[in-house]
Backbone as a ProteinNet text record, in pm:
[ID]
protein_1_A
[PRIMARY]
XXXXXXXXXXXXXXXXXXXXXXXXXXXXXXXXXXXXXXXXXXXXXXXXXXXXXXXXXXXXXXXXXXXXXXXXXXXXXXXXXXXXXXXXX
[TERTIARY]
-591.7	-520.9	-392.4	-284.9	-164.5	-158.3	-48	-56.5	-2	70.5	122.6	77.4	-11.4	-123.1	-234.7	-277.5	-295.5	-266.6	-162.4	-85.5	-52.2	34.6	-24.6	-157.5	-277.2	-397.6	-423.2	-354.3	-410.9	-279.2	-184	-31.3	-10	48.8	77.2	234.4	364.9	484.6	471.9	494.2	494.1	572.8	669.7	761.3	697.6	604.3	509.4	473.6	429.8	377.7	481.6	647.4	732.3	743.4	791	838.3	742.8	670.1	547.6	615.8	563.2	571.1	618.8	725.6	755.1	725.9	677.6	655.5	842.7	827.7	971.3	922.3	999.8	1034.4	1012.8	1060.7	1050.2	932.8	890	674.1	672.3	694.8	578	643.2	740	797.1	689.6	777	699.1	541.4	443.6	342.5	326.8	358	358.8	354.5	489.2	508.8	422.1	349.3	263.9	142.1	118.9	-21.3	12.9	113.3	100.5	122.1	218	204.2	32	-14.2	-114.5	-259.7	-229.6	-314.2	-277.5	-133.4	-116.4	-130.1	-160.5	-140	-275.8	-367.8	-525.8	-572.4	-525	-534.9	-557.8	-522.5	-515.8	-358.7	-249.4	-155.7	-170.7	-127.4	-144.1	11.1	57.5	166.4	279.7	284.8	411.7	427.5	313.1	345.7	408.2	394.7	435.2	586.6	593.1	747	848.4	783.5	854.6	855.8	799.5	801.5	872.1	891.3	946.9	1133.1	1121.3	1259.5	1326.3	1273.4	1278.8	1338.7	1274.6	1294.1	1391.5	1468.5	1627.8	1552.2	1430.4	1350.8	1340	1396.9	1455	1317.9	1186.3	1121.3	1065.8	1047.9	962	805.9	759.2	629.4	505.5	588.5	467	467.4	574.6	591.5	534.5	530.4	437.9	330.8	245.2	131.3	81.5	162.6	133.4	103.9	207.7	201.4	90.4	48.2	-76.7	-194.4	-201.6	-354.9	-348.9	-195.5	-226.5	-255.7	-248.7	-253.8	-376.3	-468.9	-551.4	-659.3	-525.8	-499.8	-530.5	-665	-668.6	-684.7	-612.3	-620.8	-759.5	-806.4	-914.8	-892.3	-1019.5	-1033.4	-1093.5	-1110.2	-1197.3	-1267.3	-1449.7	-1571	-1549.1	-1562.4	-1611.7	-1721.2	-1757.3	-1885.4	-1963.2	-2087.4	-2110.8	-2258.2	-2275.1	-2423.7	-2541.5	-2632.3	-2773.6	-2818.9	-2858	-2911	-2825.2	-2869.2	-2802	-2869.2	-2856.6	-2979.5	-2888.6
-1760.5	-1634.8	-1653.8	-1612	-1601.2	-1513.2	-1545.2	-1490.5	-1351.9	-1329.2	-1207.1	-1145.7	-1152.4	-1094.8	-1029.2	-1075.9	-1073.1	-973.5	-991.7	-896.6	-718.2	-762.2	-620.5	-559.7	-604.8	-580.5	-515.3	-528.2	-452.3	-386.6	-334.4	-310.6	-338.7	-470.7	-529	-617.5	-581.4	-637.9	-804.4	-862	-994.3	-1034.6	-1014.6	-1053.9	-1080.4	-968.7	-978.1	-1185.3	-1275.2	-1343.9	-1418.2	-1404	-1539	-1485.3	-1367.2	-1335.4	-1261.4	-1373.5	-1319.2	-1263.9	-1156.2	-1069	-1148.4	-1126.2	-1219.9	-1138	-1173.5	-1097.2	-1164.3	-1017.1	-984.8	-1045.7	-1119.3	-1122.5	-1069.8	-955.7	-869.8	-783.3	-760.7	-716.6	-773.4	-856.9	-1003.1	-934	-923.8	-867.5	-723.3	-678.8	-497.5	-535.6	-565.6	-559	-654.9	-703.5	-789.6	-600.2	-594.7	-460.6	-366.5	-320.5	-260	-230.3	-365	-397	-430.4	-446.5	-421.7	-277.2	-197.3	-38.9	17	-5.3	28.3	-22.3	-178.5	-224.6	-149.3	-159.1	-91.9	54.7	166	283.7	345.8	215.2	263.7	258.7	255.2	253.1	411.7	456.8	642.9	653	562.7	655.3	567.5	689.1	676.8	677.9	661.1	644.6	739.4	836.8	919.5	930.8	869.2	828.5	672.2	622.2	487.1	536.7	555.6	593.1	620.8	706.5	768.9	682.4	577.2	470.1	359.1	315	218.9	258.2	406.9	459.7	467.2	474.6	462.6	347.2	242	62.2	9.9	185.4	129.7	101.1	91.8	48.3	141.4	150.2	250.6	226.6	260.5	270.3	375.7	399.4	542.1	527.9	666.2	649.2	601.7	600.2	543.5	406.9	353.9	194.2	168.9	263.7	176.9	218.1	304.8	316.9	254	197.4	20.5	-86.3	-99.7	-166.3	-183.4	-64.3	-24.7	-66.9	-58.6	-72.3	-234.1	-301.7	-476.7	-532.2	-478.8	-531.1	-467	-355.5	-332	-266.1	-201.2	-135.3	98.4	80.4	183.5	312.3	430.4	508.2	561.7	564	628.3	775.2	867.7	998.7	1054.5	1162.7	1257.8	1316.8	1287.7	1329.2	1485.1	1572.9	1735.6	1726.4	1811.2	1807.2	2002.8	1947.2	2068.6	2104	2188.3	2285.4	2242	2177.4	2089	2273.2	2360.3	2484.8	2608.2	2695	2813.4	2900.7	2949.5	3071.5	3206
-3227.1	-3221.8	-3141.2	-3223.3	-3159.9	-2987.5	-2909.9	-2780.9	-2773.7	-2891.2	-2918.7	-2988.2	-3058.2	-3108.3	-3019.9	-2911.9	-2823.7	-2703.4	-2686	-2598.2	-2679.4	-2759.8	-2923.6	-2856.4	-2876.5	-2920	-2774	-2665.8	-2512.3	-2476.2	-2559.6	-2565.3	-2453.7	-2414.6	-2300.7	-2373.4	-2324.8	-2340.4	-2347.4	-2435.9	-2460.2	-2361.6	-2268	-2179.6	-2088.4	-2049.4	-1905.5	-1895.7	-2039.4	-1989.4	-1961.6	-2036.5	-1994.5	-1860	-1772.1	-1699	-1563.8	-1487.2	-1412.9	-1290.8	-1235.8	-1099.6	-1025	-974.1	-830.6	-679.6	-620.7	-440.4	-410	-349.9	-276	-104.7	-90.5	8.1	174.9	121	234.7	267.2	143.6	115.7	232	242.8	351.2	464.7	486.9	633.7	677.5	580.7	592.7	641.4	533	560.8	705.2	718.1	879.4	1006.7	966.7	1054.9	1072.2	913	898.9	989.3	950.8	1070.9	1241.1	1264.5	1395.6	1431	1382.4	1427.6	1372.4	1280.1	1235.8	1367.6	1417	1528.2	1671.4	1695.2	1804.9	1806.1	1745.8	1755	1656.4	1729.9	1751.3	1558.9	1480.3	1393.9	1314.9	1347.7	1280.2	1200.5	1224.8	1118.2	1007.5	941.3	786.8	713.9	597.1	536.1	582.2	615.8	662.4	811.1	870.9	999.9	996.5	933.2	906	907.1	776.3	751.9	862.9	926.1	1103.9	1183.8	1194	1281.4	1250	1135.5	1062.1	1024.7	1048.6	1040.3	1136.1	1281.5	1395.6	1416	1356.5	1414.4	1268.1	1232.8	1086.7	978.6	930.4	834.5	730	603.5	519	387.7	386.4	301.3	240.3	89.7	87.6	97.8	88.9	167.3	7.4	-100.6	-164.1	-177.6	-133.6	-96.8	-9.1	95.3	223.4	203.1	100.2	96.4	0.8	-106.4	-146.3	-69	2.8	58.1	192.1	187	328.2	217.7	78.4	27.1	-29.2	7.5	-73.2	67.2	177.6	346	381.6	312.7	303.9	487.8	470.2	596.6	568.5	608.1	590.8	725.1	712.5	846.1	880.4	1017	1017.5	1011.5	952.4	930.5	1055.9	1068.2	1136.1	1078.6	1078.2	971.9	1031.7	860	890.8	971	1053.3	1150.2	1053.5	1024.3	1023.6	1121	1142.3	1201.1	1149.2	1260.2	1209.5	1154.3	1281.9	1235.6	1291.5	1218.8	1240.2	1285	1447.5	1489	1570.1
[MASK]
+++++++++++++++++++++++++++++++++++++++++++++++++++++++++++++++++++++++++++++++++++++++++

């Protein structure tokens, strides 16, 4: 079976295979940054606190880039569990 036949058959752009994803560069920076504001600051902010901090230190990203970039670094914020009432008297 042809490779483009192939690609057709899962409509996937025949280009995708001459022309594979390249990592930027600077991914590697960011996510570096990422995780240290994310380690130093207890681990609770999450993507738009990122943003504020990273804008702070001239760092011009939007926040669904760094929240890409927070789930390939696999860096997730902690929550605060709902608490509810064992009983009610």
């Amino acid at each position: 079976m042809n490779i483009t036949h192939v690609y057709q058959l899962f409509n996937v752009p025949v280009s995708s295979y001459y022309y594979p994803p390249v990592d930027n560069q600077n991914d590697v920076i960011y996510r570096q940054q990422l995780k240290t504001i994310h380690h130093d600051n207890l681990k609770v902010y999450g993507g738009r606190r990122m943003k504020v901090i990273l804008a702070d230190d001239g760092v011009e990203l939007g926040v669904f880039k760094i929240s890409r970039l927070m789930k390939e670094a696999n860096i997730v914020a902690k929550t605060l569990k709902k608490t509810t009432p064992l009983s009610v008297r």
